[in-house]
Structures are given as structure tokens and as C-alpha cells.
DOSE-620900 format. One line per field, with one value per residue (C-alpha): residue number from 1; residue in one letter; chain; z, x, y. Coordinates in steps of 0.1 Angstrom, whole numbers. Example, Ala and Ser with C-alpha at 12.3 -4.5 7.8 and 13.67 -1.06 7.14 Angstrom:
2
resi 1,2 .
resn a,s .
chain A,A .
pz 78,71 .
px 123,137 .
py -45,-11 .
This chain:
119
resi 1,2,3,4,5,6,7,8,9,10,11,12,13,14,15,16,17,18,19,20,21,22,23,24,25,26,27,28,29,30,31,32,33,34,35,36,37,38,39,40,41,42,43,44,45,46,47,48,49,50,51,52,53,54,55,56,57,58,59,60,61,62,63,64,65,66,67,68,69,70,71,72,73,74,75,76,77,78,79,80,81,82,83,84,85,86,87,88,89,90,91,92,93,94,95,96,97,98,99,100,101,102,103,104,105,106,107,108,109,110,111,112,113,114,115,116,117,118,119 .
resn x,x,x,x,x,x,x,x,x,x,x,x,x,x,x,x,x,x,x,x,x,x,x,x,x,x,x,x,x,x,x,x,x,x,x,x,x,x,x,x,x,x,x,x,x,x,x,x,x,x,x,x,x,x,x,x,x,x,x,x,x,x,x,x,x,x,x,x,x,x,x,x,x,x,x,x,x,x,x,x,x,x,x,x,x,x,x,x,x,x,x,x,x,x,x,x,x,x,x,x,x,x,x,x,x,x,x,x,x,x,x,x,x,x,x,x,x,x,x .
chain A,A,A,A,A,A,A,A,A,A,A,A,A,A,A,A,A,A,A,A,A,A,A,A,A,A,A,A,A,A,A,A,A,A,A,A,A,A,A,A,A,A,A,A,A,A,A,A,A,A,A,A,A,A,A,A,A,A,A,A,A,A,A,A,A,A,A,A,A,A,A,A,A,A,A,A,A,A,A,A,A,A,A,A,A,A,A,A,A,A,A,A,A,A,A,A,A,A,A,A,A,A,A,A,A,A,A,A,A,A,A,A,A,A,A,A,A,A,A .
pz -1406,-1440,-1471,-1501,-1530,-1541,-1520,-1537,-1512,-1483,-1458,-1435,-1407,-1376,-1342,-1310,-1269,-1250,-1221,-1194,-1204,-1218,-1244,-1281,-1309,-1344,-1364,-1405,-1427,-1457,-1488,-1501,-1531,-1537,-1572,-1568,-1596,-1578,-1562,-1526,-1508,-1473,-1447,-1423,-1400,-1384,-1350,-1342,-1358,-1354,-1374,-1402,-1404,-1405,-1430,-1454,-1476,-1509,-1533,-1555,-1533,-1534,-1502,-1472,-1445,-1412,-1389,-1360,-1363,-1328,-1330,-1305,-1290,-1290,-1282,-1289,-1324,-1334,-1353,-1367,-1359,-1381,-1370,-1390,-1370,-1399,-1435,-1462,-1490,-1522,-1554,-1587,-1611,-1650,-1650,-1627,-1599,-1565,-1539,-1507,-1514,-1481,-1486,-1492,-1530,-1525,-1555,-1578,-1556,-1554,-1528,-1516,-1521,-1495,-1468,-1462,-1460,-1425,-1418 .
px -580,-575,-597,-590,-617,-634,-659,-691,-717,-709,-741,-758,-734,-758,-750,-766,-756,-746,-775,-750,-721,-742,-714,-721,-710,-710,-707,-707,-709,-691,-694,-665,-659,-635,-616,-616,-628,-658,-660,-672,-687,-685,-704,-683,-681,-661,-668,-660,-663,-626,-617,-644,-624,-593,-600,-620,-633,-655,-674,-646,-619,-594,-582,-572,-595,-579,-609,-621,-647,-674,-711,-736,-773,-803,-835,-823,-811,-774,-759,-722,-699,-672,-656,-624,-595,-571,-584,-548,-558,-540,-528,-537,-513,-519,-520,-546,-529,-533,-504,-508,-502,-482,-455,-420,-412,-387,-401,-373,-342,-317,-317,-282,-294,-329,-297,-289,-324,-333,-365 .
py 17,40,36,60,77,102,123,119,136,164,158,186,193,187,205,211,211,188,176,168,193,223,225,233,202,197,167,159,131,125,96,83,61,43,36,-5,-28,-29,6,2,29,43,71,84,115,138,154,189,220,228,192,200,230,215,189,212,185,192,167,155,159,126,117,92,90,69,65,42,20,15,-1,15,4,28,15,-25,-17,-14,9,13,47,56,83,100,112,117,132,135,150,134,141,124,119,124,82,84,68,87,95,116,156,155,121,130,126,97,78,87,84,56,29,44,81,77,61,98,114,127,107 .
């Protein structure tokens, strides 16, 4: 699933060790906003200090966040998991309209003209 906005809120990363593997993890939320009529709002996370890295999000950053959705029991009560595995930053446009930094610009060319392009 993919859902595009605006970061609104960077939470506290959280980290510890692992009880059965005795290895270290990190893990950080994010609030995203989208830019819908009504704009809808979503908490999701992103495990592992190498991906927070990666991704490098900051409040106001636009982007595209593909992530998996799970639901999880602890102690009889459920609880929803949505984890991203993909974060595309994106550009806006002066109209305000919002298109991924990292598409190919293909937008302009002719029918006949994106025939002979490579991908």
C-alpha cells in the first residue's frame, strides 16, 4: 500500500536488545498528512537504524511511504503495525501538485517519442 503527505511529527526513535537474539534494534515513528479534501492522517514506523538512515525523513518533508500493514495481540488487546519498507521523497511543483523526486521525466514527451526510451 502507498499513501502520500506531508510529515507533520518525527517521534523519539526507541531502541534496545533483543531478549532471544541479544542483538541491538531501533525503531521510529513518523506522522504523515495527507493533502486530501479531508486530510487523513497516519502513524507509521520504520525499523532499523540502517533504514532511518537511509530514508532521512524531517517534519515537512513530502513523500511516498509503501508500507505493510499487520495487527498484533499483547495481553488480549489488539493493536495495528504499520511498518514502511519504501520512503520516495517527492517534489512539489510551483502548482502545488507533488511527483516523486526519483520518476523519469516522461511527462512532456510524445506518445511515439517514450516508444524508444529504455525502460
Amino acid at each position: 500500500m502507498e499513501l502520500t503527505g506531508k510529515i507533520i511529527a518525527v517521534l523519539n526513535a526507541k531502541q534496545g536488545k533483543s531478549q532471544s537474539s541479544g542483538k541491538e534494534w531501533m525503531t521510529q515513528d513518523y506522522v504523515v498528512e495527507t493533502h486530501d479534501q479531508y486530510p487523513r492522517r497516519m502513524v507509521f514506523n520504520v525499523f532499523g537504524e540502517d533504514k532511518i538512515k537511509q530514508f532521512a525523513i524531517n517534519p515537512g518533508d513530502e513523500v511516498t511511504v509503501s508500507f505493510d500493514i499487520n495487527a498484533r495481540e499483547y495481553q488480549g488487546r489488539w493493536f495495528n503495525d504499520i511498518r514502511a519498507w519504501k520512503v520516495d521523497h517527492v517534489a512539489v511543483a510551483s502548482d502545488g501538485s507533488a511527483q516523486t523526486a526519483f520518476e523519469p521525466a516522461t511527462a512532456d514527451l510524445q506518445p511515439s517519442q517514450k516508444d524508444d526510451l529504455p525502460f
